[in-house]
Each structure stands twice: as C-alpha cells, then as structure tokens.
C-alpha positions in Angstrom: 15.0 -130.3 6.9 15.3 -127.6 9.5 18.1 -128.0 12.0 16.8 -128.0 15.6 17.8 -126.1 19.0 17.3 -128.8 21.5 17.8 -126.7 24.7 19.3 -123.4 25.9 20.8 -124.1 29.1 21.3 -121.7 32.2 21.5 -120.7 35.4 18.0 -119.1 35.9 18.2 -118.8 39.9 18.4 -114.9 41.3 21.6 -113.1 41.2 23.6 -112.0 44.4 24.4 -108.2 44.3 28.1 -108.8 43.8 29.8 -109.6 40.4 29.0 -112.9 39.2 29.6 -115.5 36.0 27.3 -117.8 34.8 28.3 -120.5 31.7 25.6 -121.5 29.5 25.2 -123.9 27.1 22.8 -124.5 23.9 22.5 -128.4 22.4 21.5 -128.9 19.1 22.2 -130.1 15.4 25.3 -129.3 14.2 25.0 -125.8 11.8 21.8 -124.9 13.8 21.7 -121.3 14.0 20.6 -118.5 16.5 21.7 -115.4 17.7 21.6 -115.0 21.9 20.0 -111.0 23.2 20.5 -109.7 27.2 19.4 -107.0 28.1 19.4 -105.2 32.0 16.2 -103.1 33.2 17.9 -99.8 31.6 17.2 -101.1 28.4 21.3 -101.7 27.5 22.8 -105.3 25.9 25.2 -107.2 26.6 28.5 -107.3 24.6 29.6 -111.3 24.7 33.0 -110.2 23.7 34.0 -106.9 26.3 31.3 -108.7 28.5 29.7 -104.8 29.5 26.5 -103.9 29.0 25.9 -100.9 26.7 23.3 -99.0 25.4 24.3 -99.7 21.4 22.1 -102.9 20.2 24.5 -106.0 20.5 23.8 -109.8 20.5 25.7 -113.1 20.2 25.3 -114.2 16.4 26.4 -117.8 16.0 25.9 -121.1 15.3 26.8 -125.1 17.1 29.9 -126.8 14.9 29.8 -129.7 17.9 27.1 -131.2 20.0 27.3 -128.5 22.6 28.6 -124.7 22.1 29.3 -122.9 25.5 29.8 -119.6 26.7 29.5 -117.2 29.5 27.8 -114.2 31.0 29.2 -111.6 33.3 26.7 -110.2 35.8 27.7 -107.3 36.9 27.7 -105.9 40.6 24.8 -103.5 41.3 22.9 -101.3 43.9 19.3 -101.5 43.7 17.3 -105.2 42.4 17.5 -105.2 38.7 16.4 -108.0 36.2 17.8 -109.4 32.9 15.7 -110.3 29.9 17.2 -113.1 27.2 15.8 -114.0 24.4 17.3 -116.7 22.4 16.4 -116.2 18.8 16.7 -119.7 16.2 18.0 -118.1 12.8 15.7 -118.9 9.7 16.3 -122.4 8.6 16.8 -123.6 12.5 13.7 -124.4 14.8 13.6 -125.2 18.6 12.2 -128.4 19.9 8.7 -128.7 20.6 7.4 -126.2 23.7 6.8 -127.8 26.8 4.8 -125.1 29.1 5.2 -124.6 32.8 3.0 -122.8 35.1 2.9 -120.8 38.4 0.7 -121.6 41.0 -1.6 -118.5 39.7 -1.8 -120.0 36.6 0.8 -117.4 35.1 3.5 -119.0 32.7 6.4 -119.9 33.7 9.1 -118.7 31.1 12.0 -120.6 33.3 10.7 -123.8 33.4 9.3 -124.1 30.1 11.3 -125.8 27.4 11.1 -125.1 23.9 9.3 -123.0 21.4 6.6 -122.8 18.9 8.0 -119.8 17.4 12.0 -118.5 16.7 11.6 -117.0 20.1 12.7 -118.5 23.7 12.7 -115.6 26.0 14.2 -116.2 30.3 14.4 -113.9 32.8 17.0 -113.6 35.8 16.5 -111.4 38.8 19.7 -110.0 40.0 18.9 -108.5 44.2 20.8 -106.4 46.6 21.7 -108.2 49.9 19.2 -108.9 52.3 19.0 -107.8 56.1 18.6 -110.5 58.7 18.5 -108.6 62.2 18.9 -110.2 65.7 17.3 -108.2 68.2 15.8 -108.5 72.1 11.6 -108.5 72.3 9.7 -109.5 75.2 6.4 -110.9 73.9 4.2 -109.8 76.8 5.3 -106.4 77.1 6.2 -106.7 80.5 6.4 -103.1 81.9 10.3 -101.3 81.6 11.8 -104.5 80.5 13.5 -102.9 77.5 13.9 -99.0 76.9 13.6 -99.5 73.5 15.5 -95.9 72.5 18.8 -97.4 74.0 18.0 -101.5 72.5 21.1 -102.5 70.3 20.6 -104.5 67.5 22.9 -106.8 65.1 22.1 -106.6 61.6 23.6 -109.6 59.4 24.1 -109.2 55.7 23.5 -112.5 52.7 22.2 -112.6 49.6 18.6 -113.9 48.4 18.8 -117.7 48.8 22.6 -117.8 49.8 24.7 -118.6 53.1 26.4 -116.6 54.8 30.0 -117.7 57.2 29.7 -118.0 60.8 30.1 -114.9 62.5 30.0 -113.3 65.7 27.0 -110.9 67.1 26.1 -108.4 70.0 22.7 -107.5 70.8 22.1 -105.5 73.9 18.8 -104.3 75.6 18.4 -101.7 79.4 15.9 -101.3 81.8 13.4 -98.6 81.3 13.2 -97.2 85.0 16.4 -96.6 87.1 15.2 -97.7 90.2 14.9 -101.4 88.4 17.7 -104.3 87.7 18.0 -107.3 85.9 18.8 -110.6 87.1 19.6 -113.6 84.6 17.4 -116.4 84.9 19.5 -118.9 82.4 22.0 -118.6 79.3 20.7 -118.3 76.6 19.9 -121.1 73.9 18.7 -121.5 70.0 14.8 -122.9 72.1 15.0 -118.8 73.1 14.9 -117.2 69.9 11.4 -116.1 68.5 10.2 -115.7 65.2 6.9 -114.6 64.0 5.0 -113.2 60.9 2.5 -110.5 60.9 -0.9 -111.8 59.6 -3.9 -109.5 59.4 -7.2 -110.5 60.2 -10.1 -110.3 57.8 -13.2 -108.7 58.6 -15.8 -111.6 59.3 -14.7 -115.1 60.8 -16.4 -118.0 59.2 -18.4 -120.6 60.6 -17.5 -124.0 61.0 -19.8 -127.5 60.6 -20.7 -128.4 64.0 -19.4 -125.2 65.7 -21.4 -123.3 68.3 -20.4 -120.0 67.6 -22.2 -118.4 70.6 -21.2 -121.0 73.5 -21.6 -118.9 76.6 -23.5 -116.6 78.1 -21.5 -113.5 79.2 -23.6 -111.2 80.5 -27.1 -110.1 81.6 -29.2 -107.2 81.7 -33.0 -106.2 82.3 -34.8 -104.6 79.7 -36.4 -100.8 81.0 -39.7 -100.4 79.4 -42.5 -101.5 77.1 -41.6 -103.0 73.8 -44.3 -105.4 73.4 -45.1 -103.7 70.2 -41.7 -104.5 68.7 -39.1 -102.3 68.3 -35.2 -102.4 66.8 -33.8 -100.6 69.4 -33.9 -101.5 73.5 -33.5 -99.9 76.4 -31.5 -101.8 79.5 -31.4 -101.1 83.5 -27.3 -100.3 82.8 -24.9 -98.5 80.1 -25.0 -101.6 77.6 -21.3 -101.1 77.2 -20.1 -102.2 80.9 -22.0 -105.7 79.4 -22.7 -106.1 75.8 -20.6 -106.6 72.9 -21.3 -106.1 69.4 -22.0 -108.9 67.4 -23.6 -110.6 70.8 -26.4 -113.5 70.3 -29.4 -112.5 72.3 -32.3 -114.6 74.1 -34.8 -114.1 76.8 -36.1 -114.9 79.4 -39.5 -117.1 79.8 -42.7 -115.5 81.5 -45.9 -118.0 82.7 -49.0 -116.1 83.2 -52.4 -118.1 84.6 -55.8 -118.3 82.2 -58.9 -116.9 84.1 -61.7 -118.7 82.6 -61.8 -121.7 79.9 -62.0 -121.4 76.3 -63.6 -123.6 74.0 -62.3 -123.6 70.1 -61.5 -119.5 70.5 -58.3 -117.3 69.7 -58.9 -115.3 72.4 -57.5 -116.1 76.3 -57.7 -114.1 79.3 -55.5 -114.0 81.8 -55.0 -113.5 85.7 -52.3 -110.8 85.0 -52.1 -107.9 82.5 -50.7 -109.4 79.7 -48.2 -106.8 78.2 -46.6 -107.9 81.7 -45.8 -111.4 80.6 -46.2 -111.6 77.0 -45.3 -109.6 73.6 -46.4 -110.1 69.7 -44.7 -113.1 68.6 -44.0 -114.6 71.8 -44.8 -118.7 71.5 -47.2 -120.2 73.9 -45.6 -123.3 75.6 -47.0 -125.6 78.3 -44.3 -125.3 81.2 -41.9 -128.5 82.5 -43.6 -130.1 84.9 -46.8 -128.2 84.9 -50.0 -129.2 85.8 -51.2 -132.2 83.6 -54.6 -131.6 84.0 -54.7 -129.7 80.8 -53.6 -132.4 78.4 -55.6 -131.6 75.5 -53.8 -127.9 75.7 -50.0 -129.5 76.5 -50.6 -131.3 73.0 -51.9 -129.0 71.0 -48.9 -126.6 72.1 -46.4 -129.0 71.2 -47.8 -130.0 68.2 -49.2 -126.5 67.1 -46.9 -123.3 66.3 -49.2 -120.8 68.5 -48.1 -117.2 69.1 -49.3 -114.3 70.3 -50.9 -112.0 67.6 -52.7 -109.4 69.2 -52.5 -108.1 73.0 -56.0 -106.7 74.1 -57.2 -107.2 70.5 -60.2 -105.4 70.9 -59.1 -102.2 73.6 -61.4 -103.2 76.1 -58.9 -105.9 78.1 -55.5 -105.8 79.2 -55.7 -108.9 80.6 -56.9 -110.5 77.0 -54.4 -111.6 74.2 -55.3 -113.2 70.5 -52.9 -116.0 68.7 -53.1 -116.9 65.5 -55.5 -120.1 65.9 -57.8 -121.1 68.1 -57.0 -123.3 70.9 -59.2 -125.0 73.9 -57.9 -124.5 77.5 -59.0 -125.1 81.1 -59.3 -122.5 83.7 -56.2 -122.1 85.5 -53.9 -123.5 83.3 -50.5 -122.6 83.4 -49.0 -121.0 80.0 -45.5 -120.1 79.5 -44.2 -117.7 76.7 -41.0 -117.6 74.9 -40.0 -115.0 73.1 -39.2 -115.2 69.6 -35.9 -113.8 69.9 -35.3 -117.6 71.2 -36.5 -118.9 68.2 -34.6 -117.0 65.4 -31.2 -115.6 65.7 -31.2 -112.0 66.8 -27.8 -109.9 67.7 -26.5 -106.5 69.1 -26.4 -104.6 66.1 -24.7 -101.3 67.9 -24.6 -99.7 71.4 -26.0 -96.2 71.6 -26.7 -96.3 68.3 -28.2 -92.7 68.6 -25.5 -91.6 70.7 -27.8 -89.9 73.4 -28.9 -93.1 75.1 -25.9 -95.0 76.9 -28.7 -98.1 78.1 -29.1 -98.0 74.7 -29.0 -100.6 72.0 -30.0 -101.4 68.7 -30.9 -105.1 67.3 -30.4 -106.9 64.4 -34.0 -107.1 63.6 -37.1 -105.9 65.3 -38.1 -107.6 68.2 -41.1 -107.4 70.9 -40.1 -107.5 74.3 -41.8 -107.0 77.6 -40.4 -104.7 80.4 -38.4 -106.5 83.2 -37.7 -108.9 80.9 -33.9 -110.5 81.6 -32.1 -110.4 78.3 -28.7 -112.7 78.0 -26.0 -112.0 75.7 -23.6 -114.5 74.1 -20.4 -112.8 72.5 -19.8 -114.4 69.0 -16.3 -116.6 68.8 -14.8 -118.3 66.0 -12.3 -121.0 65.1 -12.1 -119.8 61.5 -10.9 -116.4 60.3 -9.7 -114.9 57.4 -6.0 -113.5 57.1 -4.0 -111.9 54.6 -1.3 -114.8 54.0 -1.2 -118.2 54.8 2.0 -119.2 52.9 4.3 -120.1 56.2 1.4 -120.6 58.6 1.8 -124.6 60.0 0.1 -126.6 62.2 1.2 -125.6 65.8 2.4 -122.4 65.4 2.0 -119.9 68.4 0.3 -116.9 68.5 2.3 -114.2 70.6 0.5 -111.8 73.0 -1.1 -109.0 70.9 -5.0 -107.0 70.8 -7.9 -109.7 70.9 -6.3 -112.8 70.7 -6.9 -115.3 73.5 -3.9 -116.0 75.7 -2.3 -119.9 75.0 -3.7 -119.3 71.0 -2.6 -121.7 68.6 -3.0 -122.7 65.0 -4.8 -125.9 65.2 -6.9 -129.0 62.9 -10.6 -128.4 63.8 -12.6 -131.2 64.9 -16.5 -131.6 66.1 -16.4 -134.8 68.6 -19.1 -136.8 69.7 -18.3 -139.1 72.6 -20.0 -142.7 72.6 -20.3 -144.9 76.0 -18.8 -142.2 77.9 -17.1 -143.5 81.5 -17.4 -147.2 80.2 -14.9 -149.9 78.4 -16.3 -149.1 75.2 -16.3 -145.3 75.5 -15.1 -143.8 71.9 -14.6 -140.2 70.2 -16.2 -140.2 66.3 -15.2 -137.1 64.4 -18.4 -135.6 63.1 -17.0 -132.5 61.3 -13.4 -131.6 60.9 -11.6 -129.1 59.0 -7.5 -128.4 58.4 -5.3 -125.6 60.2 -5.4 -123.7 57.1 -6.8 -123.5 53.7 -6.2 -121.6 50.6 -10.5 -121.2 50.1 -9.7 -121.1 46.4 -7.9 -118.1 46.2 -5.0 -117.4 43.8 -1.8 -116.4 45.4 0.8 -114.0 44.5 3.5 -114.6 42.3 6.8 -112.0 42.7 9.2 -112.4 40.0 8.8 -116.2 40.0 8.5 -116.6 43.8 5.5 -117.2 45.6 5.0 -114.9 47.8 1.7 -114.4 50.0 -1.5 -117.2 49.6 -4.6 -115.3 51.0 -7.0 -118.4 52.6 -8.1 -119.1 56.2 -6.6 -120.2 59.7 -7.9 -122.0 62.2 -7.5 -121.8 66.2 -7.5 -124.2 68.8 -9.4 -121.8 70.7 -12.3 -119.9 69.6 -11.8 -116.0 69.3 -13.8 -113.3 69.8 -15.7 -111.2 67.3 -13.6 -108.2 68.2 -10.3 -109.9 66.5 -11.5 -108.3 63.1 -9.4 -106.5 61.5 -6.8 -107.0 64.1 -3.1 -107.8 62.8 -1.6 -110.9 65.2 1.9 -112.3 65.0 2.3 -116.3 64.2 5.2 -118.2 64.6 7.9 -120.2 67.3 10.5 -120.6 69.1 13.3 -122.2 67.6 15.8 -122.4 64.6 13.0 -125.2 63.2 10.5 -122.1 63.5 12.8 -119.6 61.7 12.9 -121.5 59.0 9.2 -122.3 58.9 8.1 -118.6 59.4 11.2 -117.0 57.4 12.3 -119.1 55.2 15.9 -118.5 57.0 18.2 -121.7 57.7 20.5 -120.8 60.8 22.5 -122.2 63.0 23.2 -120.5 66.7 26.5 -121.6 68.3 28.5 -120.2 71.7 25.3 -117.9 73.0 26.0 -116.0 76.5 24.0 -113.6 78.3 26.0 -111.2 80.6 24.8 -107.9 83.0 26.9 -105.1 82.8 28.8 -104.0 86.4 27.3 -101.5 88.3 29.8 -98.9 90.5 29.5 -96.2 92.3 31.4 -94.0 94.6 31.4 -93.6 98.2 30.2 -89.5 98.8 31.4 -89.8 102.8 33.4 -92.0 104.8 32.1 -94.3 107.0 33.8 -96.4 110.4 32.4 -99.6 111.3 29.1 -99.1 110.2 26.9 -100.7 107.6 25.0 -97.8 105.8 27.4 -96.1 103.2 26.4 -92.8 101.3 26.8 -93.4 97.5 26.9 -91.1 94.8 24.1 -93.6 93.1 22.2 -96.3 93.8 20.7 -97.2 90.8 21.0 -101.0 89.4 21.6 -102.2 92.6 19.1 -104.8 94.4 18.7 -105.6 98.3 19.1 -108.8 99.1 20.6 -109.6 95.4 23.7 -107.2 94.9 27.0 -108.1 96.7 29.7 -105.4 96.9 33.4 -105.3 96.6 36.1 -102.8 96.2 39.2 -101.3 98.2 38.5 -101.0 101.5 35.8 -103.6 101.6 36.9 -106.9 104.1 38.3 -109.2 101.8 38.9 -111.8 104.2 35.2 -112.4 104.6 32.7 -113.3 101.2 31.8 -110.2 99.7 28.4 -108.4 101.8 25.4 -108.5 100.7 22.9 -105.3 100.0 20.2 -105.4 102.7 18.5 -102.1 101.9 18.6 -98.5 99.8 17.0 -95.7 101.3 16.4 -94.8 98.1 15.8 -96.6 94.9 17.5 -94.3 92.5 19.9 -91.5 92.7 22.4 -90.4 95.7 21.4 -92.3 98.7 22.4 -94.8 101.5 23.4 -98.3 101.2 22.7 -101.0 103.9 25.3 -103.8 103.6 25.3 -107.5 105.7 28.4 -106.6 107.3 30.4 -103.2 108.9 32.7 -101.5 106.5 35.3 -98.9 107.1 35.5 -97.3 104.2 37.3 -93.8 102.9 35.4 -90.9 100.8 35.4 -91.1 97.0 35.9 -95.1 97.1 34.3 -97.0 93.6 32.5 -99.8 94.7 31.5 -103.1 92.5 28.5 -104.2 93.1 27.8 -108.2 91.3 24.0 -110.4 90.0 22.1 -107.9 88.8 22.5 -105.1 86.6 20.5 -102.4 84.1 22.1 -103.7 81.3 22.4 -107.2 79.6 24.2 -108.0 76.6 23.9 -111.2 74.6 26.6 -112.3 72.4 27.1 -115.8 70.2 28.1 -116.7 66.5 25.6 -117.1 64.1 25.9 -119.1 60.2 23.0 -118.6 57.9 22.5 -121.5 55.9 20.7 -120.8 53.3 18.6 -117.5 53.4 14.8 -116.7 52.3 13.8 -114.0 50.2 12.1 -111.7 52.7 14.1 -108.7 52.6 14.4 -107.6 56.5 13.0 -110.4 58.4 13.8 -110.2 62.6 14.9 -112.9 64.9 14.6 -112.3 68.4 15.6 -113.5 71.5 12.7 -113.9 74.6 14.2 -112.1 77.1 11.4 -112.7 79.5 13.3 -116.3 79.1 16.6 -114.8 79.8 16.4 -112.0 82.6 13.8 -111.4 85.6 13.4 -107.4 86.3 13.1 -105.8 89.9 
C-alpha cells in the first residue's frame, strides 16, 4: 500500500522585502517519500543546505522517519517584487491525500488554498514585494484659489511592507500660500476627523436606468423653433445658439397649439380650419379635445379619447392651406375647439448634437425625425442618473463622499436607491411603501481581477443619492471619507494618528527708516502680514502695553508702510515679529500603521480648508 503525504504546510502569505525565514512542515506516513523544488523568478533553486539560491538544479530529497519532518527556508532580501514557485514532488511508491480544490473569486484556482493532489505534484506560490509608500500630504478638496502653491508643498512619505505594521513615528507635512499678498490663519488643530482619503473611479460611458426612476425630471431650458418643419426634419433650427440652452442627451417636448374648425364634417378625414394649418399643426401631430373646452361637441371629445387620430396630410389636395387629412374619419361641429400635440410628446425624442453641421450655431440635430411647426416652444429636460458604471467597485461603501471634481453634483454621495410612494399623506395613517429599490453598488455580473492571489479591482455599478448629469461620462471622480475608519475602507490601510499640531511659520521684517511717535513704519516687506489680524513685537516696540495690532498696509506685498494700533519710536534696520497669521503652515504628529494594504503608493491627506482660512 502506498504511503501517503497528508499535508505540506507553509507560510503562503507575501514576503516583506527584507530577509526572512519561514519553517515548514510536511505530515504523513512514516517512510513517505518526496523531494521539495523552489525556485525564484530568475529561474535559480534553492540549496536547503547553504540556504542560497543558484542557478545549478537543486532540491530537497527526503523522506518523514516521525509524524512530522520540519525544515526551513531563507527568503532572501530583494529589490524589485519577485515570486517563488514550490513544487512538492511525492516519490514513486508515496501518494498525497485526496485534492481538495479552492477557487478565486474569478473562478481561477487557487493553488494556496487547495489541499492535496491527484497527481505526484503539489505546486505553491509565494510573492515576495518591495516596501510600499504611504504618503501624508496637504489637499484642499475645493480648490480654493492660492491655498497651496503646490511647487513649494512638503510631503512625508512612510515606508511598510505589503500587509505589515509599521512603529509609531513622527511626520512633517508643510504647505504655502500661492500669492504673497495673502496669509493664513488657523481655524483649529488638527485631528484624525481631518484627514481625507479617496479613490479614483472612472466613469463609464452610459448611466443606467433605474425601475421607477425619472431620468428626465426637470425642465431646464426653453427655446422657440425658427421655421417650417411641419414636413419633418432631423435637424431644427431655434431663435438662440442652442448651446447657451441645450444639452446633449436632453429629452425634448412641445408645446400644444388649438386651432378652430370652420364648417362641420360628417364621417370625413378631411377638416378645415379658421387658421392656416401649417401654423398650428404638423404630420403626426395628435388631435386632442382641449381641458375644459367647449362640451357641445361630445360626440368629437369621445371619439378623440377613445380614437388615436393624427394628422396625415396638411392641405392634402394643394388647393387649402387651411385643410388638413388624419388617418380616419371623424364627425365634428363647426366651431369646435381642437388641440394638437406633437408627437415628440408621445415618443421619446432627444438632442442628438448641437451644430451638427458646424455652420449653424441655432442649430440642432434630433434623435429621430420629427415635424414641428414654426414658433413652436420646445422644452428640454437634461438626462440624470442614479446609476453609472465605474471601473472598480472593490472599496466603494455605502456613504462614502464624493469630493469636488468635473460634473459631479455638489453634497454627492454613494447611496441605497429607493422609488417611494407615500400613502395618506398629512394624516395619522400616512406611510412610505418601497416600490423599487436597488443597492449602493453591484458587481452586474462581472468577473473581477485577481493579482497574484489578491483581488484587486471588481468592475460593477454605483449608485448616488443624487441624480447626475449626462455629462459625468467618462469623467474620473474621487470616493472616499474623512477619517482613519475611511482610510481603511478606501485603502485598505489601518492607522492610528496621535499628538497632531498645526503651526504658522513667523513672519519678520526690518524697519527701512526710523520713525518717532508715529504709527506708520516703512518695512522692507509686508508680505504675510494681515490688518486687523497681525500683532507686532520686537526691540523698540512698547512692551509695557499688549503687543499693537496691524490696522493697515499701504501695500499688500513688497516694501511698504505699516499702520500699527499704537505710536512706536522705533530705530532703522529694527526686525520686527509679527504673530496669527502666516504664509506658511506646518503640520506635525506621530503616525503607527497597523496593518498596511497592498496598494503600492496610496495618499492620505489632511483638509486644510478644515485647518487654515486664507486672506
């Protein structure tokens, strides 16, 4: 009977960059054979007994005399990701136990997690990676106009290795104003609810509608159409350039026209009119009888709201432009008021492209042909979605913020989806049933992507709490928090922030004249100091009185005069302090990384729209 390898046991996880040893241990029968193969990505083996690699074919050739042999592997220390491939080999006369198969999440096997063999063959892999980056940086998520010069930012860049911790240590991240005749001031120290972290995610290229959704829920602009297109057309002409009002992608409808029949008709598909019909009517429109009409025509109110009737024909037979023919005959009295809708109403028609020519600017082009009339007042809807596409939903949860960035709506965030109706509104028994929902995200059946047994990105779709416009396609936004819960969630980083400070640098100057009881001083600069905000000290300045204030600058950078609260007597060439406000703020605290992701250069960043106010 054939002696069995029960397991092969090891330490499968990824390898730091630095040296390390791993044990391993193989149970079996006693006298079960096998022989034990590593090689690196350079195609050498590992000697078990100098415990090198080399490029001369080497293996461990042995067998188990107890219940357990043991023995160890020496990683070595490398500069660029490598990976190790083992394959543990049962001799002839020795089996493995039966295979037990794992899988990813893409359906790919996974060689770690599965036990056993159906062959002589168990084969591993280990992933050996060189240290990740975790940066701490300053960002101001609304861009907020010379906030941060970013050719002068200072970052802090923190070294740990894939999936490990790294010991508390100190940081300093600095950021300047971008214009010299503007200061900081802090508005509070700093803490871990400051620190911003989000992912890029790029938008796909169509949003996807949702059950219940109105995807068109406001009208946001209007125009006039210029000219005749009662005989249908796929391009329009407006009063204005389309662009100062319509949007690709925009629902269209019409306005209604009522025009008055001059004489009955009995059984006919013919009707004239009081007014030219091309003036009130196209092909296709849809006769109505108007709200609140005249009801002495209630044979025709019935057969319109029972009948499909349109307009077929105008002046069918070239001799009257007051005449129109529909496509059934109808009976209706003399004077009786009929309203037409156009069938752009009826069936979904949208702004295809503006100047589609490019020598029209009141130009655009539909999604299908439609017959309008001139004067007609067209109303476009822009297209928003809850639903869109993105590249990867893999750290996307429900909550997250979206930060400031192209077409995204201000206040966006990843949101459940549900349709409400609301029974008994305003009374006792008033209550909200759920008609349609859907979840913040969903994978939409696509298979994610595995790297080297992580998973990486999952394609799917996201959903808002607000709906977006159709110009987010294609955009890339930036999900995520605030918050050492968020950096986790977005990063896959565990941190902890301890003994944060935020502190302005000190501004001086020197006096370039001197000055007798006065309150203006010449100074060699006045830049980073604000009136009303800076105080001043320095020799010569009373100091039996609180330090004065800054009234004034009669200029707001360079050489120029300073107006303080209070006389000075001061001497030429005297450096003067000037305190609460300054160009340059630094932030400083310890930070302890927990347990890191695998994302090689991942940023945390503090808000410093949170932290400073610029003037």
């Amino acid at each position: 009977m054939a002696k069995i390898l029960t397991s092969f046991n090891l330490d499968f996880s990824d390898l730091p960059a630095a040296t390390t040893n791993r044990q391993f241990t193989i149970t079996g029968d006693i006298d079960a054979e096998f022989y034990l193969e590593i090689t690196n990505a350079a195609g050498n083996y590992y000697n078990f007994t100098t415990n090198l690699f080399q490029v001369a074919k080497t293996s461990l050739d042995d067998k188990i005399n107890k219940s357990t042999y043991k023995g160890n592997i020496t990683f070595p220390t490398v500069t660029s990701a490598t990976q190790y491939n083992i394959n543990f080999w049962a001799k002839v006369g020795t089996e493995h136990a039966d295979y037990i198969e794992a899988r990813f999440a893409d359906n790919s096997v996974d060689i770690n997690s599965s036990t056993g063999s159906n062959s002589l063959l168990i084969q591993k892999v280990i992933y050996q990676y060189v240290d990740l980056t975790l940066t701490l940086s300053t960002y101001s998520p609304n861009s907020i106009a010379n906030i941060i010069k970013s050719s002068s930012k200072v970052d802090s860049e923190i070294k740990v290795s894939r999936f490990k911790s790294a010991a508390t240590q100190a940081f300093t991240i600095s950021c300047e104003v971008d214009n010299a005749a503007q200061s900081y001031q802090i508005r509070k120290q700093p803490t871990a609810d400051d620190i911003l972290t989000f992912n890029q995610l790029t938008i796909g290229s169509a949003a996807e509608l949702l059950p219940g959704e109105d995807e068109y829920p406001d009208i946001s602009n209007t125009d006039t159409v210029d000219g005749d297109f009662t005989a249908g057309s796929t391009k329009i002409v407006m009063d204005t350039d389309v662009a100062d009002k319509i949007t690709v992608g925009d629902k269209i409808t019409a306005s209604t026209a009522t025009n008055i029949v001059a004489g009955a008709t009995s059984d006919s598909n013919r009707i004239v009119f009081d007014n030219v019909a091309s003036t009130k009517c196209a092909v296709g429109d849809i006769l109505t009888f108007p709200a609140g009409g005249s009801t002495e025509d209630e044979a025709l109110d019935k057969t319109l709201s029972k009948f499909h009737i349109f307009v077929t024909h105008l002046d069918p037979d070239g001799d009257n432009a007051r005449e129109i023919q529909v496509n059934q005959a109808i009976s209706c009295a003399d004077d009786a008021v009929i309203t037409f809708n156009p069938i752009i109403n009826a069936a979904l028609t949208t702004v295809a492209a503006l100047d589609p020519d490019g020598d029209n600017t009141k130009e655009f082009s539909l999604s299908t042909s439609r017959n309008l009339v001139d004067g007609t007042t067209l109303s476009f809807s822009n297209r928003k979605n809850y639903q869109w596409p993105v590249d990867d939903i893999k750290s996307v949860l429900e909550d997250m913020q979206v930060f400031p960035s192209g077409n995204i709506l201000t206040e966006t965030e990843i949101a459940n989806y549900e349709d409400t109706v609301t029974l008994n509104e305003g009374t006792r028994k008033e209550s909200i049933i759920i008609v349609n929902s859907a979840p913040f995200k969903t994978t939409k059946n696509q298979t994610p992507t595995i790297t080297n047994g992580v998973l990486t990105t999952q394609a799917g779709n996201i959903v808002f709490n607000k709906q977006q416009p159709l110009s987010l396609a294609s955009d890339v936004i930036y999900v995520g928090g605030y918050g050492t819960k968020k950096i986790l969630e977005a990063k896959d980083y565990d941190i902890k922030f301890t003994n944060l400070k935020i502190e302005l640098d000190t501004i001086t100057t020197t006096t370039t004249a001197a000055v007798v009881n006065s309150t203006t001083i010449p100074v060699a600069s006045v830049n980073g100091i604000l009136p009303g905000v800076s105080t001043v000290s320095g020799i010569g300045i009373n100091a039996s009185v609180a330090d004065p204030t800054v009234n004034s600058r009669n200029v707001t950078s360079g050489a120029g005069d300073l107006i303080l609260s209070a006389p000075q007597n001061l001497e030429s060439g005297v450096t003067l302090t000037f305190a609460n406000a300054g160009q340059k703020a630094t932030i400083t605290g310890d930070v302890e990384i927990l347990r890191a992701g695998y994302r090689a250069s991942p940023f945390v960043r503090f808000d410093v729209e949170k932290l400073l106010s610029i003037t």
